[in-house]
Legacy VTK file of the C-alpha trace (Angstrom):
# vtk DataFile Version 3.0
C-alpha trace
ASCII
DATASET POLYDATA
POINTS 277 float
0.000 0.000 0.000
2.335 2.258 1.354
4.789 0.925 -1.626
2.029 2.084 -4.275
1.308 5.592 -3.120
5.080 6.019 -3.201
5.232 4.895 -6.637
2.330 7.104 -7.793
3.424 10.082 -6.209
6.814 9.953 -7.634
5.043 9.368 -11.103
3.189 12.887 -10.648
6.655 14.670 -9.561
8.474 13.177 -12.826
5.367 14.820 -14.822
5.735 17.848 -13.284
7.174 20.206 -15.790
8.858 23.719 -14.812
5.873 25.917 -16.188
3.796 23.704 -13.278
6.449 25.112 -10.703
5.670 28.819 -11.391
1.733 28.081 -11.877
1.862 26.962 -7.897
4.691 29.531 -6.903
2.376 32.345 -8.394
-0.738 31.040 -6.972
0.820 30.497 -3.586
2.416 33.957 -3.332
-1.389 35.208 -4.334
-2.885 33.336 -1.629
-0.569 34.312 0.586
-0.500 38.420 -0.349
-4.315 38.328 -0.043
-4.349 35.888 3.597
-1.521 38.604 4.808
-4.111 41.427 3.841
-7.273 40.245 5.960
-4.340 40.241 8.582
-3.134 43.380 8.503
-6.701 45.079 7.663
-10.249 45.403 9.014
-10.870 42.348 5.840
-10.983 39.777 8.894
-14.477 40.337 10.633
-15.870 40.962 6.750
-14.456 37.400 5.759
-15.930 36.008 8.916
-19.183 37.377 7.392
-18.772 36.316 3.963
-18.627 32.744 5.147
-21.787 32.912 6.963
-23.382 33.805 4.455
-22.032 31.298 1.997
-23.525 28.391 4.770
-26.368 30.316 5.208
-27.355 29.950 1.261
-25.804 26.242 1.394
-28.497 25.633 4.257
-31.050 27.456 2.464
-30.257 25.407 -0.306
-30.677 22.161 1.340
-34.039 23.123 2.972
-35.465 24.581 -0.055
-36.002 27.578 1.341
-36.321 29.670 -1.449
-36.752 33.171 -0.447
-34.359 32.661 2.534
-31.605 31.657 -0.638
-32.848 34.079 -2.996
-32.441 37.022 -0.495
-28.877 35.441 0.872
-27.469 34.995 -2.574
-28.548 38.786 -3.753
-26.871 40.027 -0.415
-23.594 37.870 -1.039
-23.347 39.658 -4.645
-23.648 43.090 -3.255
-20.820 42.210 -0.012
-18.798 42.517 -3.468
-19.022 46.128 -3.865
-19.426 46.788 -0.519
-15.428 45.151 -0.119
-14.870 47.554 -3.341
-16.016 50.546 -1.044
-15.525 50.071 2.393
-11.306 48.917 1.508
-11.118 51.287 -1.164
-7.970 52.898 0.641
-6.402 49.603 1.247
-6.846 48.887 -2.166
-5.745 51.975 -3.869
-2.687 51.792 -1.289
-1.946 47.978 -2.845
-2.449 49.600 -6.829
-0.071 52.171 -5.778
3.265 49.897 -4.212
2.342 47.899 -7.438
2.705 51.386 -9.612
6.503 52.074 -7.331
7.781 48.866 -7.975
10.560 49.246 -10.733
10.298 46.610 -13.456
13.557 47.519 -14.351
15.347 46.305 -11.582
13.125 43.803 -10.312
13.804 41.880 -13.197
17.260 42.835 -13.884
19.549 39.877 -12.917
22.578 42.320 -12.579
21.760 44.957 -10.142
24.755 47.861 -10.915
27.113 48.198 -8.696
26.937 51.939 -8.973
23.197 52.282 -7.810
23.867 49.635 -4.767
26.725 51.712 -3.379
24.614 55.092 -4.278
21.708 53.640 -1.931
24.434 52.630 1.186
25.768 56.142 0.727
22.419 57.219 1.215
21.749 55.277 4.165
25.121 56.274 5.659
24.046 59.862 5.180
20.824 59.758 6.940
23.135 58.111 9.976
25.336 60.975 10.064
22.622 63.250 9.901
21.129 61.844 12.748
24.435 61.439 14.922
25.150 65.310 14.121
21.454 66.158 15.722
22.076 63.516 18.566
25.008 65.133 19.409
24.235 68.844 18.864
21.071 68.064 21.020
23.095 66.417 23.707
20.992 63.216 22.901
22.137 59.911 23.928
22.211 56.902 20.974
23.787 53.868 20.143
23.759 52.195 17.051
24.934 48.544 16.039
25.526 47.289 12.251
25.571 43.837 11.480
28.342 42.531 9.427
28.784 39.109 8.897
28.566 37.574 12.256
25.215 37.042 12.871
23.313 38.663 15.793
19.856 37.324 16.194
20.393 36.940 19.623
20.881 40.987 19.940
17.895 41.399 17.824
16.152 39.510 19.595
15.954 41.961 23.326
14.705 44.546 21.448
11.243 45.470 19.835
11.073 44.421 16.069
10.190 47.238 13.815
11.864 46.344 10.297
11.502 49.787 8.951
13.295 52.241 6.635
16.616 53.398 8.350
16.102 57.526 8.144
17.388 60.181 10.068
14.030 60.838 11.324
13.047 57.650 12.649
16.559 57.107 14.211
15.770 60.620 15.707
12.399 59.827 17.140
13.460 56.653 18.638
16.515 57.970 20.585
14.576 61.352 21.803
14.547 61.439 26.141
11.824 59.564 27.589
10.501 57.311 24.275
9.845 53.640 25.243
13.173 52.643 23.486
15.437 55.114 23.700
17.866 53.608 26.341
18.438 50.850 24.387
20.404 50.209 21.024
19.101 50.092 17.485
19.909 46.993 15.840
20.696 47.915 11.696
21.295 44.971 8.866
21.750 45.566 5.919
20.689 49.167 6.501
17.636 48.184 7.496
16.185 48.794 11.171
15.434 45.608 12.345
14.352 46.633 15.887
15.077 49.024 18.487
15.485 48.814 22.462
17.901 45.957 22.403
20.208 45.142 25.089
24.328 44.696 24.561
26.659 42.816 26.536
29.311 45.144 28.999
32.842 45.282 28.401
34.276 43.259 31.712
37.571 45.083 30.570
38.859 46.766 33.568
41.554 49.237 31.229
38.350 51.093 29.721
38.117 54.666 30.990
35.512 54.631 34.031
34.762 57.967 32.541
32.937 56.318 29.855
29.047 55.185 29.930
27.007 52.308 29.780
26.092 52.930 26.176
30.396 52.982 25.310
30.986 49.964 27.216
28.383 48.331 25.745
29.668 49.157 22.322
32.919 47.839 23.016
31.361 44.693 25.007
29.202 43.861 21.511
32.914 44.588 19.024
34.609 42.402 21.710
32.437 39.152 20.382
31.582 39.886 17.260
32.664 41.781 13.767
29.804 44.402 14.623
30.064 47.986 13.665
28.788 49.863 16.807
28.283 53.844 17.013
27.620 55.880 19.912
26.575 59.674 21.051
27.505 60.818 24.349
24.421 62.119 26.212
27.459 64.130 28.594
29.314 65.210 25.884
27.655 64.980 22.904
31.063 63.114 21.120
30.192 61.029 18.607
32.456 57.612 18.989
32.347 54.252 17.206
34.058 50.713 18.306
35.396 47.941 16.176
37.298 44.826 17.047
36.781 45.553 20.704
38.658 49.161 20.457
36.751 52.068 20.720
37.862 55.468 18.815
36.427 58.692 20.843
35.499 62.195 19.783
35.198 61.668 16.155
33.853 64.031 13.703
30.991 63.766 11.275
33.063 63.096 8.247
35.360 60.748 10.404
32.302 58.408 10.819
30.848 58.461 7.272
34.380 57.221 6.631
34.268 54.462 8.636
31.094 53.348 7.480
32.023 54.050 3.962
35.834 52.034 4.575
33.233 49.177 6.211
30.071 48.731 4.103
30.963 50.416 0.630
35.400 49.862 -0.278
35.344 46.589 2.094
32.455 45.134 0.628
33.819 45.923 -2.802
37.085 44.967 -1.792
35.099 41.153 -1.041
33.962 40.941 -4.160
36.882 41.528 -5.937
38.978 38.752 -3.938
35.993 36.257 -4.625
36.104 37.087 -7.812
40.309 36.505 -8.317
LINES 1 278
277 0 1 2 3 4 5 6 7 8 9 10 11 12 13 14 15 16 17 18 19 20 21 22 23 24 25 26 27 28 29 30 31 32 33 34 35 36 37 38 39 40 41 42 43 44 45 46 47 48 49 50 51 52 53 54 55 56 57 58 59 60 61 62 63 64 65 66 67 68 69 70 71 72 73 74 75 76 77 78 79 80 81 82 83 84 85 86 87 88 89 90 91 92 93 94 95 96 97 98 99 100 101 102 103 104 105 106 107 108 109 110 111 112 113 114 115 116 117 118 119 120 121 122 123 124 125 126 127 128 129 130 131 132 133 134 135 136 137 138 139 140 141 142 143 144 145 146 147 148 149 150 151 152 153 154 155 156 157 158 159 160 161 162 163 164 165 166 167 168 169 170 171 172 173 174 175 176 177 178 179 180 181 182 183 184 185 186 187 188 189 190 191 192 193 194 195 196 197 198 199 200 201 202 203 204 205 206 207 208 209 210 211 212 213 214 215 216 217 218 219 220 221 222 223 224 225 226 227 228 229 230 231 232 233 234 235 236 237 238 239 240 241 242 243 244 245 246 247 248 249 250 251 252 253 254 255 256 257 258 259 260 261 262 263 264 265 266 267 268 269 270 271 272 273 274 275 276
């Protein structure tokens, strides 16, 4: 028995041809944008009601209760239009990430080098922009960027947020008294995955007892990992950074977009050229 269904199964996979593969993929991806919208939207109670309805005519049906069907079956075609109306803004906000979406690159197998180094310069502006109002403002921050030891563990003690890395929102989360501002911002891939996460201390007893909780930490998280970590005095306002369990103090503005520059745009190119040798 067991032999046979094993036999017949691996009859349909052989049959399976590579247009078959993308028919599913596409479907699945469908079924799972529109599941991930009655999620995220008020679509969930209107589902709910959709289905009633549907047993509600499949009872009517089965009872012969005419006018109860004929009156259930009108109302299902007009929850249509009312999905149409009442989610127009969802919709028109789905049309419109469909409209931004660039064709170009999505289906461009060789993403330029040039544009992927333009958007981490951009990215690496927005975090000096933000360190320069940090530390004009006297504002405490600490920053860490993933390189390629992985830190799910660090992303983990904070609050997931997985949203555009800005000057603004880097801003808002640091500012005095905000639920996550004592904590650090953990960045991948220029990306802020979440905020409010915790870093292990430096146990190192030659580090300056001048310095913070937010500097030790820093050097703590370089001591154990390949981590980029960035910090702004809340005494001082110095900007400082750590790497490979050394921290540099007092740095300016340029300094910094140098180091992130030296880190995520000429070492990263500098990779690719050795892989490619």
């Amino acid at each position: 028995m067991i032999a046979d269904f094993f036999d017949h199964f691996m009859n349909v996979i052989r049959t399976i041809q590579w247009k078959d593969l993308i028919d599913i993929a596409v479907v699945a991806y469908l079924i799972y944008s529109v599941l991930n919208f009655i999620k995220q939207t008020r679509a969930g109670h209107l589902m709910r009601g959709l289905v009633i309805l549907f047993v509600l005519i499949i009872m009517a049906q089965w009872l012969n209760l005419s006018a109860v069907g004929y009156l259930m079956t009108n109302v299902l075609q007009l929850s249509f239009i009312t999905i149409i109306i009442v989610f127009q803004p969802e919709l028109r906000s789905i049309l419109e990430k469909l409209g931004r979406v660039n064709l170009t690159r999505a289906f461009s197998f060789s993403k330029t080098a040039n544009s992927e180094r333009e958007w981490i310069s951009e990215k690496i502006s927005n975090v000096c922009d933000c360190c320069a109002d940090l530390s004009n403002r006297r504002i405490g921050g600490l920053m860490v960027f993933e390189k390629t030891t992985k830190l799910g563990d660090v992303e983990a003690t904070g609050t997931y947020l997985n949203c555009d890395l800005t000057a603004q929102v880097l801003v808002t989360i640091f500012f005095p008294k905000t639920p996550l501002h004592d904590g650090a911002v953990f960045i991948r891939d220029f990306k802020i995955i979440s905020a409010g996460c915790l870093l292990p201390l430096s146990q190192r007893l030659e580090i300056s007892k001048a310095l913070g909780t937010r500097h030790r930490a820093a050097v703590g998280l370089s001591e154990i990992s390949d981590a980029l970590t960035v910090v702004v005095s809340e005494e001082t306002g110095k900007i400082s950074y750590a790497e490979n369990g050394e921290i540099h103090i007092g740095i300016t503005v340029d300094e910094l977009r140098a180091v992130l520059e030296e880190n995520f745009i000429v070492d990263k190119r500098r990779k690719k050229a050795e892989v490619e040798a």
